[in-house]
C-alpha positions in Angstrom: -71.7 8.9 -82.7 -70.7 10.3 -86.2 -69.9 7.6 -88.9 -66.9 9.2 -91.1 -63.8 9.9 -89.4 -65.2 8.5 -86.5 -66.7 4.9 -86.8 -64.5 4.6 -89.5 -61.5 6.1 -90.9 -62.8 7.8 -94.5 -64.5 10.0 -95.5 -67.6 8.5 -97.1 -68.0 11.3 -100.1 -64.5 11.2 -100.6 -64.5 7.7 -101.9 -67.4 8.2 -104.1 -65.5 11.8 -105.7 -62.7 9.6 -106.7 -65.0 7.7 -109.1 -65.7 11.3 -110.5 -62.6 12.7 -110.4 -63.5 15.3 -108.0 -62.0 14.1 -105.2 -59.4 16.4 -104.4 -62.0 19.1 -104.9 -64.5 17.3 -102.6 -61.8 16.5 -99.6 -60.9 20.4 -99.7 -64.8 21.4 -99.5 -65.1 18.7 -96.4 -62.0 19.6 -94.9 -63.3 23.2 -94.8 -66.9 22.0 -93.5 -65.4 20.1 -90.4 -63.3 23.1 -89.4 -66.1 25.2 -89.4 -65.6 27.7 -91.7 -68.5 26.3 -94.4 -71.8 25.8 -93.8 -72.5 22.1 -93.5 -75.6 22.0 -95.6 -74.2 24.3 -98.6 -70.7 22.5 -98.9 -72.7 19.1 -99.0 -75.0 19.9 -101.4 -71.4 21.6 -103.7 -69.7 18.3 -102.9 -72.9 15.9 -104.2 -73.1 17.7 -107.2 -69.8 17.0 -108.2 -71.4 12.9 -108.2 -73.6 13.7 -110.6 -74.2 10.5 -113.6 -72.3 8.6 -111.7 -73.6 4.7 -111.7 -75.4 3.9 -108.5 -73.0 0.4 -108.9 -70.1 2.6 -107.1 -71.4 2.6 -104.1 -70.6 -1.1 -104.0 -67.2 -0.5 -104.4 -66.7 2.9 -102.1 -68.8 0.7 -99.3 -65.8 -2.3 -99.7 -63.1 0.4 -99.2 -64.8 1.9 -96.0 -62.7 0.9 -93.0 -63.8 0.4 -89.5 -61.6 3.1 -87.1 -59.0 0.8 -84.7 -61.5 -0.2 -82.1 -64.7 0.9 -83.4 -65.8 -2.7 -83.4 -64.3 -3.4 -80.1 -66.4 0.4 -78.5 -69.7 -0.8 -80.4 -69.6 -4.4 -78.9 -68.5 -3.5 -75.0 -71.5 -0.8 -75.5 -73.6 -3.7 -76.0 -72.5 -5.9 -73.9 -73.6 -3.0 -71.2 -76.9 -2.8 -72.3 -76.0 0.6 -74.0 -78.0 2.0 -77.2 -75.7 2.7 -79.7 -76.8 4.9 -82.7 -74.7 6.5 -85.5 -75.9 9.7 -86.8 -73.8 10.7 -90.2 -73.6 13.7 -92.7 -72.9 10.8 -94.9 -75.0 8.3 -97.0 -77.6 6.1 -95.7 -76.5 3.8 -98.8 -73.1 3.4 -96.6 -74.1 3.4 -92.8 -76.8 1.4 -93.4 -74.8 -1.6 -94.2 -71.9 -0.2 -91.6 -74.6 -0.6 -88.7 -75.4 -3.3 -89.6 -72.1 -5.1 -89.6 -71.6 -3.7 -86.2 -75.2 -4.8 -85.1 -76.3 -1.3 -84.7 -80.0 -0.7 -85.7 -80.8 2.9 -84.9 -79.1 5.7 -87.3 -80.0 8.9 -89.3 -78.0 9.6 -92.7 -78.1 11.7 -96.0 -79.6 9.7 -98.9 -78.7 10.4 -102.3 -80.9 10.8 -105.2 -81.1 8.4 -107.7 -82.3 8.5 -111.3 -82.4 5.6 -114.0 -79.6 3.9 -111.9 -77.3 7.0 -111.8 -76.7 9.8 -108.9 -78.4 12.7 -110.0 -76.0 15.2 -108.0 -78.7 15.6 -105.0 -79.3 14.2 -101.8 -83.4 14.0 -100.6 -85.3 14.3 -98.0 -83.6 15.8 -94.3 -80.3 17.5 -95.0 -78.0 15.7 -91.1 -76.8 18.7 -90.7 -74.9 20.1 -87.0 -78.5 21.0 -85.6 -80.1 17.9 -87.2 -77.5 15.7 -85.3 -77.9 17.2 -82.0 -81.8 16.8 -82.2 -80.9 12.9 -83.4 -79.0 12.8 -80.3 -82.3 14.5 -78.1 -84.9 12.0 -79.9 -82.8 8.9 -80.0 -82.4 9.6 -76.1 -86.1 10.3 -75.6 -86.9 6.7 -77.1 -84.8 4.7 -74.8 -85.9 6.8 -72.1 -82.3 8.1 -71.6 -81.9 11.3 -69.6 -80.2 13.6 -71.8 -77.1 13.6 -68.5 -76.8 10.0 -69.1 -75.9 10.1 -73.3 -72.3 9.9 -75.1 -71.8 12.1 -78.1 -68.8 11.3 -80.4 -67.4 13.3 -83.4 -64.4 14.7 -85.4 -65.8 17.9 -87.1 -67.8 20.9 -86.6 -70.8 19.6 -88.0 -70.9 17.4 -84.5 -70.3 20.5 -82.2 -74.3 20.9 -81.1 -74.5 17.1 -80.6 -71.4 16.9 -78.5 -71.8 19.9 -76.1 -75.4 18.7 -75.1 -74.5 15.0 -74.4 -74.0 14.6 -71.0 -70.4 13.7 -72.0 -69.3 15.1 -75.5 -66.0 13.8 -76.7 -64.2 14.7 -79.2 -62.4 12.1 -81.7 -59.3 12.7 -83.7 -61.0 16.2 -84.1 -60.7 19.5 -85.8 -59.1 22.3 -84.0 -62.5 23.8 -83.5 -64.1 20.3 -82.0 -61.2 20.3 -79.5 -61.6 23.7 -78.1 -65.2 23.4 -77.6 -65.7 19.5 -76.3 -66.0 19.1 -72.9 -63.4 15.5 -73.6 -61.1 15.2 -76.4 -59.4 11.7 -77.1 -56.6 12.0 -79.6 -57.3 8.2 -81.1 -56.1 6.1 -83.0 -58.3 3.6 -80.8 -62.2 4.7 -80.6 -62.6 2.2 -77.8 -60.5 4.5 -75.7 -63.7 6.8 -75.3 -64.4 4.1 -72.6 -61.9 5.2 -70.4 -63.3 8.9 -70.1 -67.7 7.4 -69.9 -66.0 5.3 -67.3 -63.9 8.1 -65.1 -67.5 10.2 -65.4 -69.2 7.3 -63.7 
């Protein structure tokens, strides 16, 4: 599943632009991206630039203020508790989800990292941009290493960029989406409870 707006209820980049003072700038750029009408990879690499000399010390803070979505906690565990993999695959930071897994005991999960120079953000990310078509092959290899039939997977979003990942999942749902997300997921589950996903996995058999 996606990790912002979806595991839990911010938006990662969001929290980090308010230390900048961009943040209003930021949440317009992202709330373009997820309905589609910027490309993932160029409004992430306009929003990160915005965190430029930043202290990598905020992260602390943005990481205490991300919240877990109503029953994200209670989806993750019941998962488990079926002998499901669950993996998170995020256009955020690796800096966030890697702590959010691991709260959650989640230990398989593909993010953004951000570059850091003498302490600071230096307004890039490196290495693999997650972008929509790096998400859905997350999805194909996460499912090849359990040995998961690509029929048998659950693919979970909110925005655009989680379009590829949720049409090829054997079921695709969409979470307190975009407009766009909606039209084009197979399921769509309004929230405000992420466990509720369990109801349509279930009703699919």
């Amino acid at each position: 599943m996606d990790v912002d707006s979806t595991l839990i209820s911010q938006e990662v980049i969001e929290l980090i632009a308010a230390h900048a003072g961009t943040q209003e700038r930021v949440a317009e750029i992202t709330e373009r991206a997820m309905r589609g009408e910027l490309d993932f990879a160029d409004s992430l690499r306009e929003r990160v630039a915005t965190l430029a000399g930043l202290p990598v010390s905020v992260l602390d803070d943005v990481r205490a203020r991300a919240t877990f979505t109503p029953g994200a906690r209670e989806l993750v565990a019941e998962c488990q508790r079926r002998g499901w993999a669950v993996a998170l695959v995020s256009g955020g930071f690796e800096e966030i989800v890697a702590d959010l897994a691991a709260e959650v005991g989640i230990t398989t999960f593909r993010a953004n990292r951000l570059e850091v120079s003498d302490g600071h953000l230096t307004g890039r990310t490196t290495g693999q941009v997650v972008d929509r078509a790096y998400k859905e092959q997350s999805l194909r290899e996460f499912a090849a290493a359990e040995g998961v039939p690509m029929e048998h997977t659950v693919a979970i979003g909110d925005g655009a960029n989680d379009l590829d990942m949720i049409c090829a999942a054997g079921i695709g749902i969409a979470f307190a989406a975009k407009p766009v997300v909606q039209e084009q997921a197979p399921f769509t589950v309004a929230g405000p409870r992420l466990d509720a996903v369990l109801e349509i996995i279930d009703a699919q058999g």
